[in-house]
C-alpha positions in Angstrom: 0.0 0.0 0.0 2.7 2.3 0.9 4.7 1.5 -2.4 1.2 2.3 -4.2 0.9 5.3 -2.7 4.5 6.5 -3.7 4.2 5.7 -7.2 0.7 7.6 -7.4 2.7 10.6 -5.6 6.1 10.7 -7.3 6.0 8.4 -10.2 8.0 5.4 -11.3 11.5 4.9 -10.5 14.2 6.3 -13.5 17.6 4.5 -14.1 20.7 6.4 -13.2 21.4 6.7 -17.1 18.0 8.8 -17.7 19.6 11.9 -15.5 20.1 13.7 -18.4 17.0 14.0 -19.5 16.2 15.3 -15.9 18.2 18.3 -16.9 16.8 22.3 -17.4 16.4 24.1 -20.4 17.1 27.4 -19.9 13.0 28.2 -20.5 12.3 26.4 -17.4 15.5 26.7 -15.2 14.7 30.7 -15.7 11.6 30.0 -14.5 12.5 27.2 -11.4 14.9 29.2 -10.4 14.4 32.9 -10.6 10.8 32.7 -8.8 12.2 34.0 -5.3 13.7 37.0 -7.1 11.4 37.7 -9.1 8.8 37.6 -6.3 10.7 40.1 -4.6 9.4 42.7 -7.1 5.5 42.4 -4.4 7.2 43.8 -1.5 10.8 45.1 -2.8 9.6 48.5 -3.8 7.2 48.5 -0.9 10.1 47.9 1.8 11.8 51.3 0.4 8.3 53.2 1.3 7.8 51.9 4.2 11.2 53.6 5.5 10.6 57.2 3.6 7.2 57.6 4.9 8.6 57.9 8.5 9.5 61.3 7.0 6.6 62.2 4.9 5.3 61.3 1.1 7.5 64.3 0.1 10.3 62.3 0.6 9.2 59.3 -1.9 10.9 61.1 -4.7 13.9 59.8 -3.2 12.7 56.0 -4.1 13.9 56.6 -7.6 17.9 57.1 -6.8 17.6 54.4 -4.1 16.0 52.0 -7.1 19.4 53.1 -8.8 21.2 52.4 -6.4 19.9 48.7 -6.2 19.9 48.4 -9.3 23.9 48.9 -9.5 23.9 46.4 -6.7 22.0 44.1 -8.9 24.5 44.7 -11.6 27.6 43.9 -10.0 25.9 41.1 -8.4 24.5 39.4 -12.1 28.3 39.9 -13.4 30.1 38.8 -10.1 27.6 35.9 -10.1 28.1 35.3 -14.1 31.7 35.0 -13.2 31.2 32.7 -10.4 29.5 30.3 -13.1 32.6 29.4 -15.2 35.1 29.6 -12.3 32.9 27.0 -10.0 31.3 25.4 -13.1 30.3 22.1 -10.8 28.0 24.4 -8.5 28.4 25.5 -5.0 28.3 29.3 -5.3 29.1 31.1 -2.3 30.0 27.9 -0.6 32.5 26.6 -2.5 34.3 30.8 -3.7 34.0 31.3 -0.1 36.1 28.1 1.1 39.0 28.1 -2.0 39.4 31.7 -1.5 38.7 33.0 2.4 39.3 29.5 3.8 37.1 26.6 5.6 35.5 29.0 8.6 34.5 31.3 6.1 33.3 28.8 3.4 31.2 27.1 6.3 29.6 30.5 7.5 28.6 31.2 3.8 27.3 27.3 3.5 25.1 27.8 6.6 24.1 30.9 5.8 22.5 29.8 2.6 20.9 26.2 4.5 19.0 28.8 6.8 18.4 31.2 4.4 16.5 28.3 1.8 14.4 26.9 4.9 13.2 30.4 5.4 12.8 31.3 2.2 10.4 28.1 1.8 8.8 29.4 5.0 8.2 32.9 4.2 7.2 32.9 0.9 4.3 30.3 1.6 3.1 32.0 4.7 3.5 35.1 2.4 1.4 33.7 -0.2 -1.0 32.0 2.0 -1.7 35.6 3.7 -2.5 37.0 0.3 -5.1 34.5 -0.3 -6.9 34.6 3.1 -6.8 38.5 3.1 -9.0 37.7 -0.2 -11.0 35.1 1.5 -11.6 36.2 5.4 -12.9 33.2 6.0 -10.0 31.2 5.5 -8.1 33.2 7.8 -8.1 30.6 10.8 -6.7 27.8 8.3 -3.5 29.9 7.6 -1.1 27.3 8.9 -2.8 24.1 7.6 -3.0 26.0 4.0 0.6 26.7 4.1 1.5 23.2 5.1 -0.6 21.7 2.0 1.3 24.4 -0.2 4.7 23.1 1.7 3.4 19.5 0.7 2.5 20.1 -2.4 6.0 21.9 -3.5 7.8 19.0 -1.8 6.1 16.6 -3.8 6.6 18.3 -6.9 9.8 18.6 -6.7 10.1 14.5 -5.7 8.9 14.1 -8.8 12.0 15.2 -10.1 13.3 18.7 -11.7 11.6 18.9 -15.1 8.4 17.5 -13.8 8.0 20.5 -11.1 9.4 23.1 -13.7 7.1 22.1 -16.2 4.5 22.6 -13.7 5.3 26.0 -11.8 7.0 27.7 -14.9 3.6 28.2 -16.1 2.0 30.6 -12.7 5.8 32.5 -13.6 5.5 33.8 -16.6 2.2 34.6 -16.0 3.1 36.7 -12.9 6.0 38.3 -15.4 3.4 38.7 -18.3 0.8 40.6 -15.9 3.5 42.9 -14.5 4.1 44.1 -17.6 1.3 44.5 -18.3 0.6 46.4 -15.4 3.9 48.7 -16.6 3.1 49.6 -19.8 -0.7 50.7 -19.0 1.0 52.9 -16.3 3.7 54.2 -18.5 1.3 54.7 -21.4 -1.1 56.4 -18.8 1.4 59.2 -18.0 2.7 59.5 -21.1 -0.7 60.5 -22.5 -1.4 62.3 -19.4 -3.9 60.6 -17.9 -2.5 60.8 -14.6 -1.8 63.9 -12.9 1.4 65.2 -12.1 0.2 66.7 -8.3 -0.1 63.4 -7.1 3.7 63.1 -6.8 6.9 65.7 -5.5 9.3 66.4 -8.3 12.6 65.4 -8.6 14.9 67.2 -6.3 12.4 68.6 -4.0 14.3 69.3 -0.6 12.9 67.2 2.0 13.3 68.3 5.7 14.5 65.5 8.1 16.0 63.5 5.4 20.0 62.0 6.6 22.4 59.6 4.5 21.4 56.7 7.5 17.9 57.0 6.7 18.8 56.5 3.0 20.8 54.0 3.5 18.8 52.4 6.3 15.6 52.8 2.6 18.1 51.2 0.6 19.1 48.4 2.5 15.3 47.6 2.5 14.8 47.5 -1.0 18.0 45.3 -1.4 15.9 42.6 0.3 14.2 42.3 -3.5 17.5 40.5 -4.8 17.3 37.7 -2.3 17.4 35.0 -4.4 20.4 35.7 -7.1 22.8 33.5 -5.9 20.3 30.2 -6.4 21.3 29.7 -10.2 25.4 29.6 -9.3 24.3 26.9 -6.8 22.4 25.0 -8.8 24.5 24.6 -12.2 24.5 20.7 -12.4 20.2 20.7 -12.8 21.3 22.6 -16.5 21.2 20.4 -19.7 25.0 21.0 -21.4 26.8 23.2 -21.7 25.7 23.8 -18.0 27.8 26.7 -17.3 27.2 28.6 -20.0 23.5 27.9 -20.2 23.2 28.7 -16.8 25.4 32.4 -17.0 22.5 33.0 -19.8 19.4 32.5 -17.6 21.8 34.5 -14.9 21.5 37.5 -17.1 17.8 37.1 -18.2 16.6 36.9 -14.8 18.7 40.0 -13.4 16.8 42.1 -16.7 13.6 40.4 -15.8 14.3 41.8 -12.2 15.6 45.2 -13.1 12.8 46.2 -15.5 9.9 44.7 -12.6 11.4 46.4 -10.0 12.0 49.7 -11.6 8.9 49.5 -13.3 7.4 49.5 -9.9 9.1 51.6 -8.2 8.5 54.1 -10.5 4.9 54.0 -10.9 4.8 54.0 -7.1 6.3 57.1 -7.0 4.7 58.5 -9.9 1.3 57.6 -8.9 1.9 58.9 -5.6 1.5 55.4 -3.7 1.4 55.6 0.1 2.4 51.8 1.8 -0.5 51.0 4.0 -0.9 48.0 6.6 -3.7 46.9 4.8 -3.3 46.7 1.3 0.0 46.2 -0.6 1.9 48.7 -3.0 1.3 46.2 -6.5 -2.2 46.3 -5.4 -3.0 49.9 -5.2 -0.8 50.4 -8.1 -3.2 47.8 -10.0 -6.1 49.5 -8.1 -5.2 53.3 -9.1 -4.6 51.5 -13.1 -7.6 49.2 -13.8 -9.8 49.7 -11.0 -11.3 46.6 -9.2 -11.6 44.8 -12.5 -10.4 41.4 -14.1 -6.6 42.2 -14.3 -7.0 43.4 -11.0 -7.7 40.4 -10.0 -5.3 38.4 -12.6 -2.8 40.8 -10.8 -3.7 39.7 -7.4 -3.6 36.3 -8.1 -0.4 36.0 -10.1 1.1 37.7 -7.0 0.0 35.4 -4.7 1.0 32.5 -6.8 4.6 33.8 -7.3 4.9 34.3 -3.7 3.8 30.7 -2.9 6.0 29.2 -5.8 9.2 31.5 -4.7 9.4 28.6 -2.1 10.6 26.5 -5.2 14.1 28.4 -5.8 15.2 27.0 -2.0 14.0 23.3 -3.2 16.7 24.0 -6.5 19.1 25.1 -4.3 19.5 23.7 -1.2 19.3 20.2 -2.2 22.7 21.1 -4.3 24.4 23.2 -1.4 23.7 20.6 0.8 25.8 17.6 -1.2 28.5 19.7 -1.9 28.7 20.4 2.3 27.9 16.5 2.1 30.8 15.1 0.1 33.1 17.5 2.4 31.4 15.6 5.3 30.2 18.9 7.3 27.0 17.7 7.0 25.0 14.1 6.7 25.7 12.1 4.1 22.3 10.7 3.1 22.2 14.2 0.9 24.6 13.2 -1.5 21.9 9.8 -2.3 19.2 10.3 -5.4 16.3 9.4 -5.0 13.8 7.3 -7.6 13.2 10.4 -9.4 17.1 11.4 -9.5 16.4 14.2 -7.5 18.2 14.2 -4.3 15.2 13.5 -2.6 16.7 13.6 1.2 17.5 17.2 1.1 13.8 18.1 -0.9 12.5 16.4 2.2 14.4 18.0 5.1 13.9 20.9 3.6 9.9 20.7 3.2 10.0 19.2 7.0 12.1 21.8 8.4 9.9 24.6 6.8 7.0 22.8 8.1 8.2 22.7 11.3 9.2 26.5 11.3 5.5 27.3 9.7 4.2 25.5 12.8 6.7 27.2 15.3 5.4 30.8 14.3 2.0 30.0 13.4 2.7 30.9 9.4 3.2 34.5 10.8 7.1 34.9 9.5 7.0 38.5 8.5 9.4 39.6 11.1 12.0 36.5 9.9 12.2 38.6 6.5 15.4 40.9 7.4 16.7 37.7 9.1 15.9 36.3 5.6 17.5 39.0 3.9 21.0 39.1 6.2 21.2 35.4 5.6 22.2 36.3 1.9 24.0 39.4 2.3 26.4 37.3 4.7 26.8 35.3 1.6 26.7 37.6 -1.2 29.8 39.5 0.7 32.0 36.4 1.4 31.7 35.3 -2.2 32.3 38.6 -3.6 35.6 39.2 -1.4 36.6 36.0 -1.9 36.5 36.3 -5.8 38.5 39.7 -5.5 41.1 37.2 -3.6 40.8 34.6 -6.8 41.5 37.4 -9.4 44.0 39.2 -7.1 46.3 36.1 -6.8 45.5 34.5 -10.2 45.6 37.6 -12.3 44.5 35.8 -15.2 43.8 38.9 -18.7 41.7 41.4 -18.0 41.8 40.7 -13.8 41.6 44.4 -12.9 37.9 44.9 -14.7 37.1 41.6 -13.1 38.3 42.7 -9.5 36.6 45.8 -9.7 33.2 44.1 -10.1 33.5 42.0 -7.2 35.0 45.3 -5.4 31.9 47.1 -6.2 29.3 44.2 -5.2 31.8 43.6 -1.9 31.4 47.1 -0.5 27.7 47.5 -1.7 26.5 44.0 0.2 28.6 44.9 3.3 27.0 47.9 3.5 23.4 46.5 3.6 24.7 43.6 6.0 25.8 46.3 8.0 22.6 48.9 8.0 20.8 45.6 8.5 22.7 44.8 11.6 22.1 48.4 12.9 18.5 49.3 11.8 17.0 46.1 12.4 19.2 44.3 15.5 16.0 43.4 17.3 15.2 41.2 14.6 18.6 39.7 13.2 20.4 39.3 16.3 19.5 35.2 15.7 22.4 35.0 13.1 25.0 36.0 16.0 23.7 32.3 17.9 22.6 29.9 14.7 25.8 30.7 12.5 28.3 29.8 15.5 25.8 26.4 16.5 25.9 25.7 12.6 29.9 26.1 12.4 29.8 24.0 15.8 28.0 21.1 14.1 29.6 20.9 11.0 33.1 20.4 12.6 31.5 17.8 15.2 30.0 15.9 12.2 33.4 16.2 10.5 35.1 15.4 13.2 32.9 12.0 13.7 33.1 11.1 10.4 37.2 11.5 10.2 37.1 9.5 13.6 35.1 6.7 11.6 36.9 6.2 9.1 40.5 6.4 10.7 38.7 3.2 13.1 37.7 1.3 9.8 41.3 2.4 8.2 42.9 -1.3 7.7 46.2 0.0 8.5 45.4 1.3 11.7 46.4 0.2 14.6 43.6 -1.5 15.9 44.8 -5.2 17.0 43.3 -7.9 15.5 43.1 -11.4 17.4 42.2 -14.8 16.2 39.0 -16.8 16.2 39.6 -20.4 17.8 35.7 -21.4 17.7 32.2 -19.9 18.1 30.1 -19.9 21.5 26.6 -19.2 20.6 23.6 -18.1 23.2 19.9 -18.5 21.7 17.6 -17.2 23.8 14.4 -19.6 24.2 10.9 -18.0 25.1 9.2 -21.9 25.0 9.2 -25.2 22.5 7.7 -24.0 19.6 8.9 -24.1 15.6 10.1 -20.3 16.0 13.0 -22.1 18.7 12.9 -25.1 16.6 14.1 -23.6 13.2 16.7 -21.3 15.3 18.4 -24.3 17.1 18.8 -26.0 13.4 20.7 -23.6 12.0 22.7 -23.2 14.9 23.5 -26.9 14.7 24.4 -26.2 11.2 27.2 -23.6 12.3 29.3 -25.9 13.7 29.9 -24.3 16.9 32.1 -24.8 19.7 29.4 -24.9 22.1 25.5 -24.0 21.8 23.7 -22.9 24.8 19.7 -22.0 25.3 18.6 -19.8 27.5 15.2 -19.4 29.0 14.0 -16.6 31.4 11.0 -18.2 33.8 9.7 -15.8 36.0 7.9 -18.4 38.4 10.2 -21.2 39.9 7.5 -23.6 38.8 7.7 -22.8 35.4 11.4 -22.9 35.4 10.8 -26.4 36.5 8.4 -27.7 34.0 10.3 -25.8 31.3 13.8 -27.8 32.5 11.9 -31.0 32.1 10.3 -30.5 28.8 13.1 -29.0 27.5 15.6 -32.5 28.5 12.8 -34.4 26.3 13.0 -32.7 23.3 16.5 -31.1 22.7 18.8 -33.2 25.4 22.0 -32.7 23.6 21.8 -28.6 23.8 22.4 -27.1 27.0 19.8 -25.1 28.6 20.8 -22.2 31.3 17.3 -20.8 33.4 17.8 -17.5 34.8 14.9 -17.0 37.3 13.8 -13.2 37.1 12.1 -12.4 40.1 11.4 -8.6 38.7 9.9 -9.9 35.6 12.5 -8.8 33.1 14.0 -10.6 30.4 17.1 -8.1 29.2 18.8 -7.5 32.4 19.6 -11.2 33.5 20.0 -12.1 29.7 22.4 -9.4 29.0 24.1 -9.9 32.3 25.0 -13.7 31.5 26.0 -13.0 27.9 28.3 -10.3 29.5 29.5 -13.2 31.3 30.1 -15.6 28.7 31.8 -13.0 26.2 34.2 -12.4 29.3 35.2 -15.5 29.8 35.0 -16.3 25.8 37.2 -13.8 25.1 39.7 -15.3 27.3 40.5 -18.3 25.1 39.8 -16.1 21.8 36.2 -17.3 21.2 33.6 -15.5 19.6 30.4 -14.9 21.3 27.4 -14.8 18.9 23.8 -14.8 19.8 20.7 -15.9 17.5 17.6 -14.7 18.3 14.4 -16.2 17.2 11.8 -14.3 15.7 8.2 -15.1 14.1 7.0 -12.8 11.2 3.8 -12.1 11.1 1.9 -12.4 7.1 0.5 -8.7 7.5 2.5 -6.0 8.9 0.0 -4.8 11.2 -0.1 -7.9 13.1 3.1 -6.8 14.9 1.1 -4.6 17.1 -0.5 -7.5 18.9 3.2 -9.2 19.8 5.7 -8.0 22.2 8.7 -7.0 20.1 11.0 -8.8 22.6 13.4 -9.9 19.9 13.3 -6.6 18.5 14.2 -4.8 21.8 16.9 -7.1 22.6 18.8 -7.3 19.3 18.4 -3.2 20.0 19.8 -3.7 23.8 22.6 -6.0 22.2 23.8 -3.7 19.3 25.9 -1.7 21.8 27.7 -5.1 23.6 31.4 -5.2 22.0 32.7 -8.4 20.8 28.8 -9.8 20.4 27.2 -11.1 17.2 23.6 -10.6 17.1 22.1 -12.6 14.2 18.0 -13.0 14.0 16.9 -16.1 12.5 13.2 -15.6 11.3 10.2 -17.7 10.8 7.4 -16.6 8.8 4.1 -17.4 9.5 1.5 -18.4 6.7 -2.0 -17.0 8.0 
């Protein structure tokens, strides 16, 4: 039933030679992949507002230079990314520049960073999305955590489907969100151009503003950098591209930073133009949409697209993370069940600990995560500004032709991204300060999990210096519950081992049923010893272990090897183990942990 249920949910298995038809085109890898960016463009613009109207709406004229200004960011983040591409052409992005380039600590800061920064971006773009749906159905309101878990499910299962099976699904709700932007862009332009809107409704250009101080600006533009979130997910995810990867994936790199930079201008400036106030209420691409075609249908195409491309930004972490997490893998920093594909040839343990821990972190806040966005945003900027220094450290000792243009990019994208990271870190402590605990805990896990793996391995090492000793015969303990066929097949293949010695044991908890037992037992098997170990307090694992203890002690002695078989029936249905004890399963459990013990389980299936 289970194994039905998969295949109806994710589909038939695909043979490790079919992974390159689970590759991207760069059609849908623009649209897999660029959804968190491009879903930036609802609340980018709006983020800038929100800081100038602390001043007054005089001041929104200065949105248009701060749009500039992010813009350049964009820029030199698009070419410092592009180069990124065909230096790291097997993925990694900031993980991997960071590492080669800065060294492991800063490498693993970057790495973590990005792992947080994918659960939340999972998290807060479904809550986001969710909100937008309820706020048009009120009475969905109290579901808003159990709809953003079936959004989080659904995602997840997508993407176990595999890569082109959720990009041919989701790039669709993309373009559309693209198409209605535009849209909504060129009837605004066309509007004012024909003078249809009127020019009171904005300040001009220059207009001196009273109150107005570089922090505050920079405090605006640091806000509105939060609409390039999402940037670095292509460099990460390079090996999803059909060949040539790299250079297929510095193309959709460049068509997703113009798709960005003409949305978020375009909306920034009709914002301004229009004279758009943010209000708690109602968002800035709605009024815009509002003020433009009234509460008609591309309102509400508008509305809808929006919502969708909020929910579906959650899509860019299931690209990326999966990727970021076996690169950390195969460095052993992290678990390395990420590395392992799944049916689908996805790597379909990192889809799920992502969906899980976004779940979890949906639950935790009750699909309220708003005030996790600046924590959402610093996790990139930590990023963004150790893989920009560290490619101005690549081209500074490599100076490969035409280094110095190269190393001023990255310069100019260094210094931009440290400054938000740092106005982030002063404007909004009360709600970043988490990134000062979870980055040291996440560097303090991956070097215990490195450190456990390197200990591993140096024990499993044959040419360590772990002593070996020889095996003169094998004493084996099979513990006995009663004479029935489950016993009876265990004892014959014991027999069949040619052991040194075989013992039974059996664990009465009466004295006269330890009697009884003794005399049946001499009946039916008297050439196998049988040891009784009356249990007063009614437990079978303390004087069973004790005596194997025992035995090993003294087998160890004269080099023999302890092993003990443990019968156990198998019931025809799997639910049918509910009604039986589990003994044998809690003492092979108990028994795992005994040194120098063999635990072998010999079972007996039942027929009905």
């Amino acid at each position: 039933m289970v194994s039905s249920l998969k295949r109806l949910l994710i589909g038939r298995p695909l043979k490790s030679d079919q992974l390159g038809d689970q590759k991207l085109n760069k059609t849908k890898a623009l649209a897999i992949l660029s959804s968190d960016a491009l879903s930036s463009v609802a609340y980018g613009p709006e983020q800038i507002l929100i800081v100038l109207v602390t001043i007054s709406a005089a001041a929104f004229w200065y949105s248009i230079p701060i749009a500039i200004g992010v813009l350049i960011l964009l820029l030199a983040l698009i070419l410092s990314y592009r180069q990124i591409i065909f230096a790291y052409p097997h993925g990694g992005g900031a993980y991997i520049v960071s590492k080669e380039n800065l060294g492991l600590y800063p490498g693993l800061i970057a790495g973590g960073s990005l792992l947080v920064d994918y659960i939340l971006t999972v998290a807060v773009s479904v809550s986001a999305g969710t909100d937008a749906i309820t706020s048009a159905f009120p009475s969905l309101h109290a579901y808003n955590v159990i709809i953003a878990i079936l959004f989080v499910l659904l995602i997840t299962t997508l993407n176990l489907r595999g890569v082109t099976e959720s990009a041919s699904f989701l790039a669709y709700p993309v373009y559309l969100f693209v198409l209605s932007i535009f849209i909504l862009i060129g009837v605004g332009v066309f509007n004012i151009l024909t003078g249809h809107v009127s020019p009171t409704l904005h300040t001009p250009l220059g207009t001196p503003v009273a109150g107005i101080s570089l922090f505050l600006l920079l405090k605006a533009f640091s806000s509105g950098s939060s609409a390039l979130t999402g940037v670095e997910a292509i460099s990460n995810a390079i090996p999803n591209f059909k060949s040539p990867a790299p250079s297929n994936a510095a193309k959709t790199l460049v068509a997703m930073g113009s798709l960005l930079a003409v949305l978020f201008s375009g909306i920034v400036f009709l914002a301004y133009y229009y004279g758009i106030r943010p209000r708690e209420e109602v968002t800035v691409v709605s009024d815009i949409a509002e003020q433009i075609f009234g509460r008609g249908f591309m309102y509400y195409v508008i509305q809808g697209t929006t919502a969708l491309i909020l929910i579906l930004a959650a899509n860019t972490g299931y690209s990326a993370f999966p990727l970021l997490a076996v690169n950390l893998a195969k460095d052993k920093f992290i678990p390395r069940m990420f590395t392992a594909r799944g049916d689908r040839l996805g790597y379909s343990n990192g889809i799920g600990i992502l969906g899980l821990l976004s779940i979890l972190l949906i639950i935790a806040f009750k699909g309220r995560t708003e005030h996790l966005i600046p924590l959402y945003a610093i996790g990139v900027f930590i990023p963004f500004t150790l893989s920009q220094t560290g490619m101005m450290v690549r081209w500074f000792r490599q100076r490969p032709e035409g280094w110095v243009t190269k190393f001023i990019i990255n310069t100019t994208g260094a210094v931009i991204s440290f400054i938000v990271m740092m106005m982030f870190f002063l404007t909004k402590f009360v709600q970043v300060w988490p990134v000062l605990i979870f980055i040291p805990l996440i560097l303090l896990l991956f070097h215990r999990i490195r450190k456990h793996y390197e200990s591993v391995a140096d024990q499993l090492r044959i040419s360590s210096c772990e002593p070996s000793f020889p095996i003169e015969g094998n004493i084996i303990i099979v513990p006995v519950a009663g004479i029935t066929h489950v016993v009876e097949n265990s004892l014959k293949y014991a027999k069949s081992l040619n052991a040194y010695q075989i013992i039974a044991v059996h664990v009465p908890f009466e004295r006269e049923d330890e009697l009884a037992f003794e005399a049946k037992w001499k009946n039916w098997q008297p050439d196998i010893r049988l040891v009784s170990l009356y249990s007063p307090y009614r437990s079978i694992l303390h004087p069973l272990t004790k005596f194997i203890d025992t035995v090993q002690h003294k087998a160890s002695e004269s080099n023999y090897q302890v092993s003990v078989i443990v019968p156990q029936f198998i019931p025809k249905k799997g639910w049918h183990n509910i009604l039986h004890n589990q003994s044998s399963l809690l003492l092979r459990t108990h028994l795992l942990y005994r040194r120098n013990v063999i635990i072998t389980t010999v079972p007996y299936h039942l027929k009905k």
